[in-house]
C-alpha positions in Angstrom: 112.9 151.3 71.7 112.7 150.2 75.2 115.8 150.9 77.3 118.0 148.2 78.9 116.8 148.9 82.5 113.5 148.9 81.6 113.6 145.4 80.3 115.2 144.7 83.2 112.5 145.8 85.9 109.8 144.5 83.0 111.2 141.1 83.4 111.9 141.1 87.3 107.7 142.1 87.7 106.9 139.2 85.1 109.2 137.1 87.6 108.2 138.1 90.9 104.3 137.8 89.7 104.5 134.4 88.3 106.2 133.8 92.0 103.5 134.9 93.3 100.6 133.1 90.9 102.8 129.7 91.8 103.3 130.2 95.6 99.4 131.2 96.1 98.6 127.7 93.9 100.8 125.6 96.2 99.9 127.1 99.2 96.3 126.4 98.6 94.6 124.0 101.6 93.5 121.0 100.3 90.4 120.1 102.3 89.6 116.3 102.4 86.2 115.3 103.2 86.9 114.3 107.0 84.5 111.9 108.6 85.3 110.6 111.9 83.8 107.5 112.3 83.1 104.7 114.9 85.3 101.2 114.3 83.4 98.2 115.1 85.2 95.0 114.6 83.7 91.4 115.1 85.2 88.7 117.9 83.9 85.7 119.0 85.6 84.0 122.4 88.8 81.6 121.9 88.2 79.0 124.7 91.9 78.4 124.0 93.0 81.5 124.1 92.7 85.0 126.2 92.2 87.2 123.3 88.5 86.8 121.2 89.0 85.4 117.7 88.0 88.0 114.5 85.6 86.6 112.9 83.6 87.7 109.6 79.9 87.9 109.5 78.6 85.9 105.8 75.8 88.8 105.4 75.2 92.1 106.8 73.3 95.1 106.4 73.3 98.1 108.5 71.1 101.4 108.4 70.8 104.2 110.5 67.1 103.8 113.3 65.2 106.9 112.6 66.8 108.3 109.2 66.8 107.7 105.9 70.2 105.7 105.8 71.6 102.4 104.2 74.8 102.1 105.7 75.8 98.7 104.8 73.5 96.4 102.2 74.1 93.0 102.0 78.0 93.1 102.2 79.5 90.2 101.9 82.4 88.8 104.5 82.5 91.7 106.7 84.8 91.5 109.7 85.0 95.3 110.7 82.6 98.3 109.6 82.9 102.1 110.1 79.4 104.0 110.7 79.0 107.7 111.1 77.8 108.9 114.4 75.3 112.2 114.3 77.1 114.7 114.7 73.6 117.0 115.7 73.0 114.9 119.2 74.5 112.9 121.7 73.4 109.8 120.6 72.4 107.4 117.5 71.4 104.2 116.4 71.6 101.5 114.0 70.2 98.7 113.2 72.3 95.3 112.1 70.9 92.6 109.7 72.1 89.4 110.3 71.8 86.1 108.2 69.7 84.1 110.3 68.6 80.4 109.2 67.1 79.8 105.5 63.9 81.9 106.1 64.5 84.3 109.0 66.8 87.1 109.1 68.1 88.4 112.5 68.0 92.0 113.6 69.3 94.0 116.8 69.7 97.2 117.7 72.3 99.1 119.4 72.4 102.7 120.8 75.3 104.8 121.0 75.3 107.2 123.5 78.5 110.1 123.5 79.9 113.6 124.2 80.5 115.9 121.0 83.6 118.1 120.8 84.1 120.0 117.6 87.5 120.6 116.6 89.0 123.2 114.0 90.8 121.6 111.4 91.5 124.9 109.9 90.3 128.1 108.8 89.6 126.9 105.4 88.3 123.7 106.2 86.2 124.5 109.4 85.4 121.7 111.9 85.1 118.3 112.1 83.1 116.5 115.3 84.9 114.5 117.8 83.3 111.8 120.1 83.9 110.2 123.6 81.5 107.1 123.7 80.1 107.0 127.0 77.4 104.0 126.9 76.7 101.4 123.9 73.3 99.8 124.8 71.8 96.8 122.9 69.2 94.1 121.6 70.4 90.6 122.0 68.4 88.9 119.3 72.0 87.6 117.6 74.9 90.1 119.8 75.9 88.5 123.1 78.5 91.0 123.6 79.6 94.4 123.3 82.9 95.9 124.5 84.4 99.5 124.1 87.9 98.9 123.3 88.8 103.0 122.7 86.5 105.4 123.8 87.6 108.5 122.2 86.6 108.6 118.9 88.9 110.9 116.6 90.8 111.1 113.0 92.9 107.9 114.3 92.2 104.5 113.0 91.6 102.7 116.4 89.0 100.3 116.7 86.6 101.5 118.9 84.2 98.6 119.7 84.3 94.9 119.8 80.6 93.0 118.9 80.6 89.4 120.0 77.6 87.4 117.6 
């Protein structure tokens, strides 16, 4: 027969280690695929107004210049995209599909040039890359226009770039 006491301490070890089992669960870090991306809406100019009109483009498609990568295929009504700068070198480009009329398609180019900073999300996730766009240069086939509206380019939602069709 086992004694009062030892019952006791038995139960307060089953206790404490089933504290433990639950505290080391919870306190586990939950690392979310984090991808900071650049925020490009589209704007055409309001003649009646100071700020540029959003506008949606009927057909685009958008893949990486140089690498294997269809970011965009044919999406329908697109009025803002998100594409993944390389995180390997200070600059990238992509290259933008437009509709054009019945038979021709319209294509341009445009470079992004920036400064990489990586940044420790923690220990158990490890870093993510940050960016500060320095230069956007571009074709002019179908985009009049490019502005930089927020340079820095972290895990906030800001749009970063305005294209003008």
């Amino acid at each position: 027969m086992i004694s009062k006491t030892y019952r006791c301490i038995i139960n307060i070890v089953f206790f404490l280690a089933g504290l433990i089992l639950i505290t080391s669960c919870l306190m586990e870090e939950v690392c979310d695929d984090i991808n900071v991306m650049i925020r490009i809406g589209f704007y055409e100019d309001d003649p009646d107004n100071e700020d540029p009109l959003s506008v949606t483009i009927e057909r685009l498609t958008v893949f990486g210049l140089g690498v294997d990568s269809l970011v965009y295929n044919n999406a329908l009504s697109v009025g803002q995209i998100e594409l993944p700068l390389a995180s390997h070198q200070d600059s990238c480009a992509f290259v933008f599909r437009f509709p054009g009329n019945e038979r021709n398609l319209v294509y341009d180019t445009i470079w992004f040039y920036y400064l990489r900073s990586p940044k420790l999300i923690t220990m158990e996730c490890g870093f993510v890359t940050f960016f500060q766009l320095l230069e956007i240069q571009h074709t002019t086939n179908n985009i009049t226009t490019i502005l930089t509206e927020d340079p820095e380019i972290n895990d906030e939602f800001n749009e970063h770039v305005r294209i003008f069709p």
